[in-house]
C-alpha positions in Angstrom: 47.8 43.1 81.6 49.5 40.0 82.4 53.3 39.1 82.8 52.7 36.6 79.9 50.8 39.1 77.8 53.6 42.1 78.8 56.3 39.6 77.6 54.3 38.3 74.3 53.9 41.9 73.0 57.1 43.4 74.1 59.9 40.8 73.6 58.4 38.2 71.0 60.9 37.5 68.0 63.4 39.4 69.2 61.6 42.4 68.7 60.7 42.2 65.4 57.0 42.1 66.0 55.4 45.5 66.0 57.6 49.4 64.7 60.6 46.9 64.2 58.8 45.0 61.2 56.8 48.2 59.8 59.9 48.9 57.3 59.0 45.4 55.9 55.6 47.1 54.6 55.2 49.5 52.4 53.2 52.2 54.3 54.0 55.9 53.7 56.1 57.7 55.7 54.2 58.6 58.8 50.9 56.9 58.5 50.0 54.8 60.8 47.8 51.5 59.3 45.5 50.7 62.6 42.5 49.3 59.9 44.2 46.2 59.1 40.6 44.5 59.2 38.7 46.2 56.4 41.5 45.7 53.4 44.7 44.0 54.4 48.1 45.0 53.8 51.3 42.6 52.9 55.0 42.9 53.2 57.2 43.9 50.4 58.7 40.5 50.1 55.2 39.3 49.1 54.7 42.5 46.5 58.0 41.5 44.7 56.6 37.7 44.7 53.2 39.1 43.1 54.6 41.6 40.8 56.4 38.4 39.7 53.6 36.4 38.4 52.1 39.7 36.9 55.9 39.9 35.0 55.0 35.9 33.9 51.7 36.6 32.6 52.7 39.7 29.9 56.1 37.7 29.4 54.3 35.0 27.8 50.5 35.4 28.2 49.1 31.9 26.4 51.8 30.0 28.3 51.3 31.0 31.3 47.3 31.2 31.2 47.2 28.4 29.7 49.8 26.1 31.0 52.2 27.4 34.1 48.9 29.3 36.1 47.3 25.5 36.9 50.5 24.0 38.3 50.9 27.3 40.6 47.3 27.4 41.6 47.6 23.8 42.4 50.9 24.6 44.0 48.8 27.3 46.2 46.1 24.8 47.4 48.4 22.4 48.4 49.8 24.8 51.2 46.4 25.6 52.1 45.2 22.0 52.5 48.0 21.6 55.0 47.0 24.6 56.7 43.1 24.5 56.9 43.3 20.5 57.4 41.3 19.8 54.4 41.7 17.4 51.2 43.0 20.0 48.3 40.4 18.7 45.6 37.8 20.6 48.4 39.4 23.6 48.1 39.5 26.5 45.0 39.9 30.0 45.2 37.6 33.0 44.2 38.1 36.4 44.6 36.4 37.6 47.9 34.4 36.1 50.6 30.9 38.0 49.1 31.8 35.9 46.1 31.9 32.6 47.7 28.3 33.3 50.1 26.9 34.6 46.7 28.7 31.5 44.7 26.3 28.9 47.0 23.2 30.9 47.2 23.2 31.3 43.9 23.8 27.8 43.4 21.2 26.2 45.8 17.3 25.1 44.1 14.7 26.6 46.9 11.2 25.0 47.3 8.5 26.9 48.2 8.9 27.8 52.1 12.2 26.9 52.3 14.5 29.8 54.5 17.7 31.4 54.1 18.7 31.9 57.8 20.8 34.9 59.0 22.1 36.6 61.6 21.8 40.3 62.4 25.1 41.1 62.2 25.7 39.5 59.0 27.7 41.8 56.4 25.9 43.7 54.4 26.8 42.7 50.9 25.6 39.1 52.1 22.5 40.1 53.7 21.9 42.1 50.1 22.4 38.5 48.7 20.3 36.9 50.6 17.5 39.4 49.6 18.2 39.0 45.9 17.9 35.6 46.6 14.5 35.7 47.9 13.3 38.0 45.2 13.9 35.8 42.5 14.0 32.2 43.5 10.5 30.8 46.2 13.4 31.3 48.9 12.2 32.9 52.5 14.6 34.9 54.6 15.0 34.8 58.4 17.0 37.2 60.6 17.8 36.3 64.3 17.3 39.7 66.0 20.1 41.2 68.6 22.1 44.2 69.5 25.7 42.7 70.8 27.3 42.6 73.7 25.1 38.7 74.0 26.8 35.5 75.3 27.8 32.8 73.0 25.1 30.0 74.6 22.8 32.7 74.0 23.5 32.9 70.5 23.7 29.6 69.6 20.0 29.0 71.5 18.7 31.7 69.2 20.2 29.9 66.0 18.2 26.4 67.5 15.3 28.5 68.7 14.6 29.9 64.9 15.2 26.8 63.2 12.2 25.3 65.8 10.1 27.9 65.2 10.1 28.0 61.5 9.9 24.4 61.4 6.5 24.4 63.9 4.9 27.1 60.7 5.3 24.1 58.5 9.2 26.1 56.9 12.1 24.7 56.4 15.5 26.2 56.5 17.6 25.4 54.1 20.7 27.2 54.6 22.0 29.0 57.5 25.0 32.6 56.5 27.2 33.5 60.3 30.1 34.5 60.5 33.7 33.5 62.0 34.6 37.0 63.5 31.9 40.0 62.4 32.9 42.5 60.1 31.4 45.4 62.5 31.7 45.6 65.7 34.6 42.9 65.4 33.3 40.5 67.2 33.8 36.7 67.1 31.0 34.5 66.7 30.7 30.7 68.3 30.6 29.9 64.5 32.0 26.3 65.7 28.8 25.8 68.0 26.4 27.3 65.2 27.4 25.0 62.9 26.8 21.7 65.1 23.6 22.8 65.7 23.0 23.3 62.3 24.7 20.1 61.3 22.2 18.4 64.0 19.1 20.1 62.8 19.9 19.3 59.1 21.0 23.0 58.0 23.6 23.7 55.5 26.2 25.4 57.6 27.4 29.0 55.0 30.0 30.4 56.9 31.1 33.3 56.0 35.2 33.4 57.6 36.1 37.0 55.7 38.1 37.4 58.6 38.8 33.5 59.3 42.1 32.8 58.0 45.1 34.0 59.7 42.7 35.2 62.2 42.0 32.5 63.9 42.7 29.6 64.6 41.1 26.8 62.2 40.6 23.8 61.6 38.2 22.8 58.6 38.2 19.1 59.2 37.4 19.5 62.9 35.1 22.0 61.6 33.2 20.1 58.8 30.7 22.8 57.5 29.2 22.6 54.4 30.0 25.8 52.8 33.4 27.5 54.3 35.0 30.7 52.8 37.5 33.1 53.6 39.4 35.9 52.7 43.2 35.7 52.4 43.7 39.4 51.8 42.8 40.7 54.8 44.9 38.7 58.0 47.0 35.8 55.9 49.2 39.2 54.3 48.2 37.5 51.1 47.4 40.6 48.1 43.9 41.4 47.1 41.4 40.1 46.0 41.9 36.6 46.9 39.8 34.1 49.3 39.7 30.7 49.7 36.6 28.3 49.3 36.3 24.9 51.0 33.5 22.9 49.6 33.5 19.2 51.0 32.9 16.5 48.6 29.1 15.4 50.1 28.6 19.0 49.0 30.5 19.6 45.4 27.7 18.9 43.1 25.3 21.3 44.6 28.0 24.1 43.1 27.6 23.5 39.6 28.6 26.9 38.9 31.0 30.0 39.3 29.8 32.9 39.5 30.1 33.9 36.5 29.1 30.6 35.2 32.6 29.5 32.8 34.1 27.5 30.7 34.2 25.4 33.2 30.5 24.8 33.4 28.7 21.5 32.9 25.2 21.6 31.5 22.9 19.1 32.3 22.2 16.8 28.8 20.0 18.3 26.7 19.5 18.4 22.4 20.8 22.3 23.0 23.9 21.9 25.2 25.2 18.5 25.0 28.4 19.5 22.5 29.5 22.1 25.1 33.1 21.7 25.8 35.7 23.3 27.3 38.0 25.0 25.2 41.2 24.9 28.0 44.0 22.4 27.6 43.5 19.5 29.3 44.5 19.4 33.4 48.0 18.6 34.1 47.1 16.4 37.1 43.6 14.8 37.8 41.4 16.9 38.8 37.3 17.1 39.8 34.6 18.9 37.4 34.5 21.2 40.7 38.5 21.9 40.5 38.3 22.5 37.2 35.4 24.6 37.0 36.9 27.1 39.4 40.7 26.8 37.8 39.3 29.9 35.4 36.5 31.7 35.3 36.8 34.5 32.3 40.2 36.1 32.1 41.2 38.3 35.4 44.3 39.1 37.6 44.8 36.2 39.5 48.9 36.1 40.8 47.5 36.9 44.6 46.1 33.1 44.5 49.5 32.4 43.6 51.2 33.6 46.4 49.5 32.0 48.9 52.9 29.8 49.9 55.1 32.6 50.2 52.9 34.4 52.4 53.3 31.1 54.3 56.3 31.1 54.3 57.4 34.9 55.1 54.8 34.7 57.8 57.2 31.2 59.2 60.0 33.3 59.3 58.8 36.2 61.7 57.7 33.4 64.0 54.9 31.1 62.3 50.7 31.0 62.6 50.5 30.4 66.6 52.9 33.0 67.2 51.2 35.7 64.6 47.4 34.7 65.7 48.4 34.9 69.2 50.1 38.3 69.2 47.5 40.0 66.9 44.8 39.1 69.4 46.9 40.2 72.1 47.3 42.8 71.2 43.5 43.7 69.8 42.3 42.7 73.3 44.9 44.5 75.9 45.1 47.7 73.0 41.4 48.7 73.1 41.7 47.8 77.1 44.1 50.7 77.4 42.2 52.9 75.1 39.3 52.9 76.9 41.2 53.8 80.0 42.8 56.8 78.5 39.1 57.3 76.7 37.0 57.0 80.0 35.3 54.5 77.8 34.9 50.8 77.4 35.1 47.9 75.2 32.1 45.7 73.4 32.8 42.5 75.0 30.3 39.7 77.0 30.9 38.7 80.4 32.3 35.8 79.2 35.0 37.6 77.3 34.4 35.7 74.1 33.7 38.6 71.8 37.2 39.9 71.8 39.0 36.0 71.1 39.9 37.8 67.7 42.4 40.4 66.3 40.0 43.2 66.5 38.3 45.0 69.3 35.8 47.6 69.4 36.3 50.9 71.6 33.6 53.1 72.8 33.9 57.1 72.1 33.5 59.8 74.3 31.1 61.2 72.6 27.4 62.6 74.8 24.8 61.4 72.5 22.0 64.1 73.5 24.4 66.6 73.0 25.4 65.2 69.3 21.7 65.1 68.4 21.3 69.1 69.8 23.9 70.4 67.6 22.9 68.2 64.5 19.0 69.5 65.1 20.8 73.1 65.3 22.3 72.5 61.8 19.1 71.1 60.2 19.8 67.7 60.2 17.7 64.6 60.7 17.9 63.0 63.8 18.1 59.5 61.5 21.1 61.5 59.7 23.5 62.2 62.8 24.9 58.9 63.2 26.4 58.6 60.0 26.8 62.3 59.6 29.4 62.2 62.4 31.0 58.3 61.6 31.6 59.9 57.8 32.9 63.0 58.8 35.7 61.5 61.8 36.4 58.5 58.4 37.2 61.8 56.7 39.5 63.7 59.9 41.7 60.5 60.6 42.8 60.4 56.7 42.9 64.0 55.8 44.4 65.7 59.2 46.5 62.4 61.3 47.3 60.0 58.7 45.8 56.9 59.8 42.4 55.6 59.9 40.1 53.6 62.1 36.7 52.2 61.7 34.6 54.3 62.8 30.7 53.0 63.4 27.6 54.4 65.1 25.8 50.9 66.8 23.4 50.7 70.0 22.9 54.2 69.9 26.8 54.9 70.4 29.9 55.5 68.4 32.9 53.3 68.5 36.4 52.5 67.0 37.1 49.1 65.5 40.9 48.5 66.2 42.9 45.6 64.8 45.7 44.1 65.9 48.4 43.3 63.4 52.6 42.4 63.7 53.5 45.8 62.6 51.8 47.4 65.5 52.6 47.5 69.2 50.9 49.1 72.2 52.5 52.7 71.7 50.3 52.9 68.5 47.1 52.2 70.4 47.6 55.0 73.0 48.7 57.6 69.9 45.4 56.4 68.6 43.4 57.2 71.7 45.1 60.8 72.1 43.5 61.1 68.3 40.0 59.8 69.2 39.9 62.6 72.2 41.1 65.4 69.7 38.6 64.6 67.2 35.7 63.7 69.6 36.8 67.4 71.2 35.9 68.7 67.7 33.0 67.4 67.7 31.5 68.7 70.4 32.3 71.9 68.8 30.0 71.1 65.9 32.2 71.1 63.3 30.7 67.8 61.8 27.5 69.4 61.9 28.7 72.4 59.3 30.4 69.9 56.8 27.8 67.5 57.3 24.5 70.2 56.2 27.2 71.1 53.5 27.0 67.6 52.1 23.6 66.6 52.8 
């Protein structure tokens, strides 16, 4: 580790970064969050501003609904157009990133061999989408095949290749879904690279930034997809389920609907529809038909959108975006180093390093792969079956018997830990977490996934 990265991790804030800031969250006594990635967490500051807007709502539900929600939704998009570099009337909120990559699939009209491209480590949910999509629309799909660890130029060249190819069978892809930082392993994607090409080629850039926001650094100007959305739950220490959805204004009129389609909606003329209107007071400020047809869409819980600016704010006073991003990746990337030390292990990275430029790293287990598949044959199980048998069973151990959790994942015919890296954790939590991964991989070896996993099967 280096002097700089010793002194960033130990020092920064006056110590308030890592155990010293835990008492700000409202964790249990004891348990140790080291999952940060999957669901997010905020601070008790930001639960008090929440529970807040929750106390507006039922104080005076029409009022608020109808007339104080818009001015602190506007409020909200403000401080995120100062922070993603972007006009506000391009940005509106929806509920999770799946939302959003569903919101423009959904919304774009495919011609007969047209293509949805994709990559292979695409999240789940989306890729889902994506074959909805092609089973009900003329949509085609396309997947760009790897196993990570790959280099970034490689990657990019793959994204250029398939576009080619597909283009030389007489196709034409519409739409290309990547990622800012993968969802599993945690890896980060040249999603900046992937969209030029796109942008040269004549793709719509759908980039999926789940784990954008807070996570990296960004700059959606610079940037310019067409399609951008991320979560705010999971690094921004915003409360679920909120994301944020930049839509530039070449590219507003191809959404012409939420998802569900609102009151919001605009149908296009017709003897049926024309008298449609939209029974919401009028805007207090100007605002787009995209704006407004995002402001509500049916009646849910939406105070997390509004506490976008003080999660902006708390996260100024313990030392601002450079400071948080830096640290969280610091610590991702020299944690998971020292894991795999005490492990015998190793990380997922390239040999350029560029997988781990993000707050989560992935950590190989100690864990003999022959010898997994013997006992798992012993106890009647599939050899298809073992892989997950074991990931669900450890998911299960780090809840029930250490209090903590950590992503566990079978991929390339190993098992690994996704660790993320987060203010309210510090090196000392990374080692405990490794002298957990040997107790449990020690167990095991001893088969005793093997009995609860023929139990549940």
């Amino acid at each position: 580790m280096t002097s700089d990265a010793k002194e960033l991790l130990q020092t920064k804030n006056g110590g308030r970064f890592g155990k010293a800031l835990r008492k700000e969250f409202l964790f249990e006594e004891g348990f140790r969050n080291l999952n940060h990635g999957s669901f997010g967490t905020y601070p008790r500051a930001i639960r008090d501003v929440f529970r807040s807007f929750q106390d507006a709502h039922e104080a005076q539900p029409d009022d608020f609904i109808r007339y104080q929600y818009p001015k602190h939704n506007d409020k909200a998009r403000q401080a995120l157009s100062k922070y993603l570099n972007v006009p506000t009337s391009e940005l509106v909120f929806v509920q999770n990133a799946t939302t959003g990559v569903n919101t423009v699939l959904r919304s774009l009209i495919f011609a007969p061999n047209e293509y949805i491209l994709y990559s292979a480590s695409i999240y789940g949910a989306c890729e889902k989408a994506v074959a909805y999509i092609t089973e009900t629309t003329p949509a085609k799909a396309a997947k760009i095949e790897y196993t990570f660890p790959v280099e970034d130029d490689w990657l990019v060249s793959a994204f250029a290749a398939k576009i080619d190819e597909i283009e030389k069978k007489g196709g034409k892809v519409k739409v290309a879904v990547f990622d800012t930082v993968v969802s599993m392993p945690g890896v980060r994607l040249p999603f900046e690279r992937i969209t030029q090409v796109c942008r040269e080629k004549g793709v719509l850039s759908l980039i999926d930034g789940a784990h954008g926001i807070g996570h990296v650094e960004l700059d959606l100007k610079a940037l310019d997809a067409d399609f951008f959305v991320s979560n705010c739950h999971k690094w921004l220490h915003v409360p679920r389920g909120c994301a944020i959805f930049h839509v530039p204004l070449r590219n507003q009129s191809i959404i012409r609907s939420t998802l569900p389609t609102s009151h919001g909606f605009i149908p296009s003329p017709s003897a049926q529809f024309s008298a449609s209107k939209n029974p919401l007071p009028p805007s207090n400020a100007p605002k787009s038909d995209f704006e407004l047809n995002f402001e509500f869409i049916g009646t849910i819980d939406a105070s997390s959108y509004l506490c976008v600016p003080a999660a902006l704010k708390w996260r100024e006073s313990i030392g601002g975006e450079d400071t948080i991003i830096r640290y969280n990746q610091t610590l991702a990337k020299h944690g998971a180093k020292r894991m795999a030390e005490i492990l015998g292990t190793n990380v997922l990275d390239n040999e350029t390093q560029t997988l781990t430029k993000c707050c989560m790293a992935n950590v190989a287990l100690p864990l003999d792969a022959k010898k997994m598949y013997e006992i798992g044959a012993r106890a009647g199980l599939e050899e298809g079956e073992i892989g997950i048998a074991i990931r669900d069973w450890m998911s299960r151990a780090w809840i029930d018997d250490y209090k903590t959790f950590m992503q566990s994942m079978f991929y390339a015919g190993r098992w690994w830990i996704r660790m993320s890296g987060q203010v309210y954790l510090e090196m000392e939590d990374f080692e405990w977490a490794a002298g957990v991964v040997k107790e449990v991989c020690a167990r095991a070896e001893k088969g005793e996934w093997a009995v609860k996993g023929k139990a549940r099967l």
